[in-house]
C-alpha positions, -999 to +999 in steps of 0.1 A: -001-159+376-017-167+340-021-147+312-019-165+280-043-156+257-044-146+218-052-106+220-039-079+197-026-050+216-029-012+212+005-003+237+000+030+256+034+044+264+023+080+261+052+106+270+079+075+273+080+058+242+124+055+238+146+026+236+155+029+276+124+046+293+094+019+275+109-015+289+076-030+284+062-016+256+096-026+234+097-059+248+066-068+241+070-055+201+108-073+201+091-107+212+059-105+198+054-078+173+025-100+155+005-090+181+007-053+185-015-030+165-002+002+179+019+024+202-001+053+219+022+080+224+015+116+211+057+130+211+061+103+180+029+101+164+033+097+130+062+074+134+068+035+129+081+011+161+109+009+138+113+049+135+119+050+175+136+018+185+152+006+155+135-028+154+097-036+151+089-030+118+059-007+102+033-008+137+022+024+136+029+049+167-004+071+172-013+103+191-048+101+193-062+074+213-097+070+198-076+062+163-056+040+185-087+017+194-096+017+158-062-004+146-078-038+157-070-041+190-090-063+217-066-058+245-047-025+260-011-031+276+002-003+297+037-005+278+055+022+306+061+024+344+052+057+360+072+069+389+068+047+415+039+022+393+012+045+400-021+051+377-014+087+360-046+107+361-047+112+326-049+078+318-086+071+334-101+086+306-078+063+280-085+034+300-118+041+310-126+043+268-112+013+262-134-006+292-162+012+271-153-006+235-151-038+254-111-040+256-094-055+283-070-041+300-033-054+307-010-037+335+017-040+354+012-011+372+015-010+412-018+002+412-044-025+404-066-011+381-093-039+388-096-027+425-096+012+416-135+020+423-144+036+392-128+014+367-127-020+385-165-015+386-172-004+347-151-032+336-172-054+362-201-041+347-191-042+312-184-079+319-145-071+308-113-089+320-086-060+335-049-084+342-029-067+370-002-089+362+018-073+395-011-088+419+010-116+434-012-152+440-026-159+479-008-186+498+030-182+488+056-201+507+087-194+532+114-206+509+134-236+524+161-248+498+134-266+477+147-251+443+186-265+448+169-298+446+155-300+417+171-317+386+168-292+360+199-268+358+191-237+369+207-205+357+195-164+367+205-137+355+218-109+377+228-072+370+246-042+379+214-023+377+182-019+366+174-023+327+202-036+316+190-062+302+183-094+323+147-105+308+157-102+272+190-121+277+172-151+292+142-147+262+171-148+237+185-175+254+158-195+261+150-196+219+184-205+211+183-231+234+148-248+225+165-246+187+191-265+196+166-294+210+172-287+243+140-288+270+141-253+283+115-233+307+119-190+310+105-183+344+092-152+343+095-127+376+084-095+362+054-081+343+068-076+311+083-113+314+050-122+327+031-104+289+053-124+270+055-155+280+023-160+297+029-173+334+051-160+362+051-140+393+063-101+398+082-107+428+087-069+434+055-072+442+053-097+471+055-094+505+094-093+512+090-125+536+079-146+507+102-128+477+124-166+482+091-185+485+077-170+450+110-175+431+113-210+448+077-220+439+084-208+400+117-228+397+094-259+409+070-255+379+093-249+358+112-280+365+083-298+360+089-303+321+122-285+315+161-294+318+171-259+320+154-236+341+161-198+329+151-174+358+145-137+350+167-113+372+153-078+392+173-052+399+208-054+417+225-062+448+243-022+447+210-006+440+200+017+469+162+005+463+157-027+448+185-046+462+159-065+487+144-078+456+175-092+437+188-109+471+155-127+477+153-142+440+188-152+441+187-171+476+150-182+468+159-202+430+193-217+442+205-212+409+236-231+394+246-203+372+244-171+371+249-149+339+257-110+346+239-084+327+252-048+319+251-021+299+289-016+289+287+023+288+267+027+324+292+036+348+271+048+378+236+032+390+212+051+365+192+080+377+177+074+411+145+091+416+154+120+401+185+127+418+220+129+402+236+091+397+256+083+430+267+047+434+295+041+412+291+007+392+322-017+406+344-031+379+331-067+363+354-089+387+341-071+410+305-081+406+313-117+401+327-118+433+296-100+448+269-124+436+289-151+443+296-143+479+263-133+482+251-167+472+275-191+483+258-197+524+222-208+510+239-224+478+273-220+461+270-210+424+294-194+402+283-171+373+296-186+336+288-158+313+287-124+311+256-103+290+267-071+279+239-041+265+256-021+232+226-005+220+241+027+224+277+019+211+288+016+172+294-019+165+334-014+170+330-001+204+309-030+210+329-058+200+357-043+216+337-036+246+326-073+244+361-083+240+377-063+271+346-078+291+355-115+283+393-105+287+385-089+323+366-121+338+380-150+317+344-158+309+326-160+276+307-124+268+284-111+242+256-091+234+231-115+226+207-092+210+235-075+184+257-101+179+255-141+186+241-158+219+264-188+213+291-179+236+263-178+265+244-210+251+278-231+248+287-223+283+249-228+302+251-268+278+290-276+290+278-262+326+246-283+322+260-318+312+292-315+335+267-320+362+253-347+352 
């Protein structure tokens, strides 16, 4: 899947615009804030990016779509994810306005928006492009071991849960690494991975039988032209719904490394549809020992790092939380977004060269 392209986005993340309920839509201004006119949402209108996140600068956050179009935008992003990916009825009118002023239309949606009758025809008609960016390509493999073969060093990022952090600790890793001189490929297995760095699959998409295949077939482009191969982790092994997911990209890239992500004040598995958090969070030991185990028959790995999300801890609580983290697993830790992603990089180039 291919998306590159030079739009300027108006974000609609109407009624969910916050630092942990927009993954998309902050992403997408953290990584490439040049190219975002605007944030629809009417419960902050008035506001800056930087009012409600704390990063992002002066792009304005707007509550009336029609003003929205107006900012210079040539493309629309659905910046949020509805309960269960599913095309809100409010929205047709938004999107079907946009289709109108000739803007195409970016989603990551579970509902394909180019297949839904009335707007995959007006933007057919119109002659405009609509990206599902979850619509997984024809033809994927059975994986069969290929990606433990290749020579780039491989590492993945795995999580105690959801949105903890997995996609932006491989982006941030990825440009420290390319700094340092080093030839280094983010594959991207999500849809907000997918906006930002223009290629990928979103495996949560794909049939379950070929989850391995698709993360197998991106480790072998990526290796193409790339040393290291940084491969964006989904969801969790002790998640109740999207373990399937996270097992099938782990046994499909055959990673070398693995770096855990969590958010050092989440204690339980974050809301689950609704319902009151059940599944308690095992302790960071713990976890290493899961993935690892969970790896080891289709190829042994060991994780070398551990990613920790502060964003809602003073910067004391977060060093300390850092420091207990690293003390607990005997392996470098940080938070690569608030403090420095060296610890992480240094261990993925000692891992890297050793095994050479």
């Amino acid at each position: 899947m291919v998306a590159r392209s030079n739009h300027r986005f108006l974000i609609i993340a109407d009624g969910q615009f916050e630092p942990m309920t927009s993954k998309t839509a902050n992403c997408c201004i953290r990584y490439m804030p040049e190219r975002v006119v605007g944030v629809f949402d009417r419960g902050h209108a008035g506001k800056t990016v930087q009012d409600v996140l704390g990063f992002g600068g002066t792009i304005p956050v707007v509550g009336d779509f029609e003003r929205g179009l107006g900012l210079g935008a040539t493309a629309v992003l659905i910046g949020i994810a509805p309960m269960g990916g599913r095309l809100p009825a409010e929205w047709r009118g938004w999107l079907r306005r946009a289709i109108e002023h000739g803007l195409e239309i970016w989603s990551g949606l579970h509902t394909f928006i180019g297949d839904d009758p009335e707007l995959g025809r007006l933007a057919r008609e119109r002659g405009v492009r609509i990206f599902d960016a979850r619509k997984p390509p024809a033809n994927l493999p059975v994986a069969d071991g290929l990606a433990a073969e290749v020579d780039a060093y491989v590492v993945h990022t795995v999580g105690s849960d959801c949105n903890v952090g997995k996609m932006t600790a491989q982006v941030e890793l990825r440009n420290a690494l390319i700094k340092r001189g080093h030839r280094t490929r983010f594959v991207a297995t999500g849809q907000t991975g997918i906006f930002i760095e223009g290629w990928g699959i979103a495996v949560d998409a794909v049939v379950a039988d070929f989850i391995a295949g698709a993360s197998e077939w991106l480790v072998l482009e990526a290796a193409k032209d790339a040393d290291i191969i940084l491969v964006e982790g989904q969801g969790s092994l002790i998640h109740p719904g999207y373990s399937g997911v996270t097992l099938g990209l782990l046994h499909g890239s055959c990673p070398d490394a693995l770096i855990l992500c969590h958010q050092a004040t989440r204690d339980y598995i974050g809301d689950y549809h609704g319902r009151e958090p059940w599944v308690k969070i095992p302790t960071l030991p713990d976890l290493v020992e899961i993935y690892e185990r969970a790896a080891a028959p289709v190829h042994p790995t060991k994780v070398i790092g551990i990613c920790l999300n502060t964003f809602d801890m003073s910067e004391a609580q977060a060093r300390e939380a850092v420091a207990r983290a690293a003390e607990a697993t005997g392996l470098p830790a940080t938070d690569p977004v608030r403090f420095d992603s060296a610890p992480l990089v240094d261990a993925i180039v000692r891992e890297a060269l050793a095994t050479k």
